[in-house]
N, C-alpha and C positions, 0 to 999 in steps of 0.2 A: 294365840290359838283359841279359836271357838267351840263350846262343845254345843251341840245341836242335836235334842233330844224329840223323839219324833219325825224323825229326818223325812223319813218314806211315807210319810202321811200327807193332806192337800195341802196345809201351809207347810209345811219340811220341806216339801220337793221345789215348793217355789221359792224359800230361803237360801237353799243350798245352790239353787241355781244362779242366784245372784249374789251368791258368798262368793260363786266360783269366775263368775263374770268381772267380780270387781276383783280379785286376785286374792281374799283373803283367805287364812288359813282354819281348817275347820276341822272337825271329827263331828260322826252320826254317833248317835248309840239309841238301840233298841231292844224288843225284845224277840226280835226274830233273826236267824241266818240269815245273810243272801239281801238284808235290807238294811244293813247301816254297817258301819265301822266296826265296831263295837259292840257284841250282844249283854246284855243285862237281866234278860229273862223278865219274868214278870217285876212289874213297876210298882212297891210298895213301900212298906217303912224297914223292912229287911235288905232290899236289893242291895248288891255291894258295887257302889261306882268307880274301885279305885283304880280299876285299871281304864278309865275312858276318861276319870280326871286330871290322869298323869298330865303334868304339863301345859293344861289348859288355864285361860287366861280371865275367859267369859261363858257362861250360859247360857243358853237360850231355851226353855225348858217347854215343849210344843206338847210332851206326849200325858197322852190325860184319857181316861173313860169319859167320851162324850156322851152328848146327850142323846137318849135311846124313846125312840117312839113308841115300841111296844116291849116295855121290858119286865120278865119275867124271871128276874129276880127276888127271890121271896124278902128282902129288904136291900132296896135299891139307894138307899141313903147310905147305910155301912160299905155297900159294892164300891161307891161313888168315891167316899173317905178316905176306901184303903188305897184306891188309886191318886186320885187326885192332889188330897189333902195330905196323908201319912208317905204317900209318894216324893212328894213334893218337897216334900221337910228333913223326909232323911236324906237325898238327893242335893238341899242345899246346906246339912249341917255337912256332908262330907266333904262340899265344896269349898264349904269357910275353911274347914282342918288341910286341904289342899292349899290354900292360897289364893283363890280365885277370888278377883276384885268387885266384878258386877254379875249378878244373876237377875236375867230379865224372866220373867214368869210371864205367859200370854193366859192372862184370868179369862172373863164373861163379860158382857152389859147386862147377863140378868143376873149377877150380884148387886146390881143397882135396883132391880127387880122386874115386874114382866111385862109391864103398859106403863108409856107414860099418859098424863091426862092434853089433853092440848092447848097446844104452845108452851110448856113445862117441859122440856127436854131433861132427860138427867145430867148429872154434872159430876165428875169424881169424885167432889167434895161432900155430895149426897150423902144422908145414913144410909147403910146399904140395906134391903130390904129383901133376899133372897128366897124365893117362895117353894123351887123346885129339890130335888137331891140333889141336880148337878150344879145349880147356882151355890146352895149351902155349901156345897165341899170348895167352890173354888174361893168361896169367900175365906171360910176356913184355913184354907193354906194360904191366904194374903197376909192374915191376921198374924201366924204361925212366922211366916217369910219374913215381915218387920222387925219379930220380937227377935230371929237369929241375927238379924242386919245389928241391932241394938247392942248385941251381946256380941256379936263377932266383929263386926267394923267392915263388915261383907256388904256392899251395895246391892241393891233391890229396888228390881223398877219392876210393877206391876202392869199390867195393858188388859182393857177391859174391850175387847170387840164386841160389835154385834154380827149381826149373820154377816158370813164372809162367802160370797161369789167369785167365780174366774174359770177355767177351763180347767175341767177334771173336776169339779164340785159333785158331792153329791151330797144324797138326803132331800130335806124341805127347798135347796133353790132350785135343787134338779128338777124335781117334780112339777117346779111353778116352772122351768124356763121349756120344759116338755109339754105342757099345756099350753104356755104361750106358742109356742113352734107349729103347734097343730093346727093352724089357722083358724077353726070355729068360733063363732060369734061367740064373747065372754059376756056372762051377764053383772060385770065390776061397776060398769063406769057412774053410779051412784056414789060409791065407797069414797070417803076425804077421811082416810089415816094418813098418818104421817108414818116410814118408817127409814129409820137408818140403817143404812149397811156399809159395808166394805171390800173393796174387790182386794184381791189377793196382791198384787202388786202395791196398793196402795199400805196393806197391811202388813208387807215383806220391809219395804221405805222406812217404815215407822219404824220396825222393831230395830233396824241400823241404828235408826237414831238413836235411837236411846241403848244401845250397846255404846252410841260415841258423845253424846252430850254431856258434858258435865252439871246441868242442869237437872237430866231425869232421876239422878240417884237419891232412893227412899222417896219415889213420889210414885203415885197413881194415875194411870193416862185415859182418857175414853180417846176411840179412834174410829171414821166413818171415814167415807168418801166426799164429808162435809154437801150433801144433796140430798136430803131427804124426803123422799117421793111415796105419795101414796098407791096404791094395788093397781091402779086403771092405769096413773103414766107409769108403772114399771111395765105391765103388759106390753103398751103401746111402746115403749123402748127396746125392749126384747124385741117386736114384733119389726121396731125400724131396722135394728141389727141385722136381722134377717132379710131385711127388703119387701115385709109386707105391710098390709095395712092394718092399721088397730082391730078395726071391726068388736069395737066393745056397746052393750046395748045396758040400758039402766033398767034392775034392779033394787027395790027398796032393799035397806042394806035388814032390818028386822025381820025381812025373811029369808037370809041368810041366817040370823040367830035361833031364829026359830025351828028353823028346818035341822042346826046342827044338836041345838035343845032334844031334837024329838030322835034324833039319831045316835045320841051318847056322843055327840064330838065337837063339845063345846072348846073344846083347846085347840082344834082346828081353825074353830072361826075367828079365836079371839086372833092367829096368829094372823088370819089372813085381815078382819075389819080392825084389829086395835090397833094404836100406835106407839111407838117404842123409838125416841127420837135420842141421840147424845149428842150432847154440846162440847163441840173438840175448841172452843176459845181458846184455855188454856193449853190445851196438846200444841197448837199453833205457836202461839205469845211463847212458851217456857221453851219450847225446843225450836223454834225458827225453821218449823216445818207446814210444809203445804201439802196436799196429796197430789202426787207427779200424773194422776193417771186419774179423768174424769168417768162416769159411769158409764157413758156414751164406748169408750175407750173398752172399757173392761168386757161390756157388751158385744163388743165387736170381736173382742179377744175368744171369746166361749164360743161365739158362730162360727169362727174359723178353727175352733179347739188349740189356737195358738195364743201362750202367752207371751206377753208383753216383758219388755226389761225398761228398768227406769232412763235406760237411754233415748228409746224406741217411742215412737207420737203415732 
């Protein structure tokens, strides 16, 4: 039995649909009615699991204080902590005193940190270098996750995503795939970043895996759609999805910097001109995994707001 924490969230809903596709046995738990198995209230280093660990086999632990655009928390490192990291830890010390064999943790890419330089992809093996509150916390609870694996003999596989896309996303790709939709000329197609990502389906695959490899236990995984495309062909990809034409016009990308300099929204630019690439080598070679589901695929899945299952082409 699976416990599957975050259920009702955008990767939850697409795990649990393909827990339930392939036939295996699962439980949700959260912190609200009406949306998982299981309630647990809020997610800290108090919460009590033991009634949603009864009998559970494996975890898969999804739920986490993400990352916040405009957050007004008078200290958003400690908010981050108590969720993420002190969440995280008491959640898998009670897992080990249950009996549970593998607790798969879904970390960041920005534990690795926030740009990479080009052609430098990161690599799991990387020092981690995390700059933000929410990168810090989730490095934190990796750090944390080992040393109980260590001490309990409880397996820990870590997964380091970067942005995750698929039907029902929201946030920063909504926003990009909403601008893309709207047909107007974009002023990108200057931009050569590189950036990784991951559709939902490709990043649902992965986490199986490594619930069933014997290979991923007490290792760290980075995970993309292994395509890492810059701002102008993601546009023009959205934009084929949809069945229209690119219509992108060049733009020096320094007045892009310039423009978000003089606006206070220099972490806007960096997300849209920087690059931020991961090297799934190893995720590949160690687990004899491929991503079932190209970008083209995933793109296509969001225009129709229909996701894919890893049967489905």
């Amino acid at each position: 039995m699976i416990l599957v924490t975050g259920g009702s969230g955008f990767v939850g809903r697409a795990l649990t649909r393909e827990l339930a596709r392939r036939g295996l046995p699962f439980r949700t738990a959260g912190r609200r009615a009406g949306s998982c198995d299981f309630v647990v209230g809020d997610i800290d280093g108090a919460t009590d699991w033991a009634g949603a660990l009864a009998g559970i086999d494996q975890v898969v632990h999804l739920a986490a204080r993400v990352h916040v655009m405009h957050d007004n928390t008078s200290d958003p490192l400690a908010a981050f902590r108590t969720s993420n990291r002190d969440g995280a830890l008491n959640l898998a010390r009670q897992a080990a005193a249950f009996g549970v064999k593998r607790f798969v943790f879904v970390s960041t890419l920005k534990v690795n940190g926030e740009e990479t330089a080009p052609g430098r992809a990161f690599r799991a093996d990387d020092t981690p270098h995390p700059l933000d509150p929410y990168g810090i916390s989730k490095r934190e609870a990796e750090e944390g996750l080992f040393d109980i694996a260590a001490r309990t003999g409880m397996e820990v596989v870590c997964i380091r995503p970067p942005l995750v896309y698929g039907p029902g996303v929201k946030a920063n790709f909504a926003a990009l795939h909403k601008l893309a939709s709207s047909g107007f000329p974009l002023p990108f197609l200057a931009i050569r970043n590189r950036r990784s990502m991951v559709y939902v389906g490709n990043l649902v695959d992965f986490i199986l895996r490594c619930l069933e490899h014997p290979a991923a236990a007490n290792r760290v995984f980075l995970v993309s759609d292994g395509d890492d495309v810059s701002l102008p062909v993601l546009i023009s990809r959205i934009r084929a999805s949809l069945g229209r034409p690119a219509r992108l016009f060049p733009v020096p990308p320094f007045m892009f910097t310039l423009a978000a300099r003089l606006l206070g929204k220099q972490a806007v630019a960096q997300r849209l001109l920087g690059s931020l690439e991961a090297d799934i080598t190893d995720s590949r070679a160690a687990l004899e995994w491929a991503p079932p589901f190209t970008m083209e695929d995933g793109l296509k899945a969001m225009a129709a707001e229909q996701p894919l299952t890893s049967g489905q082409k």
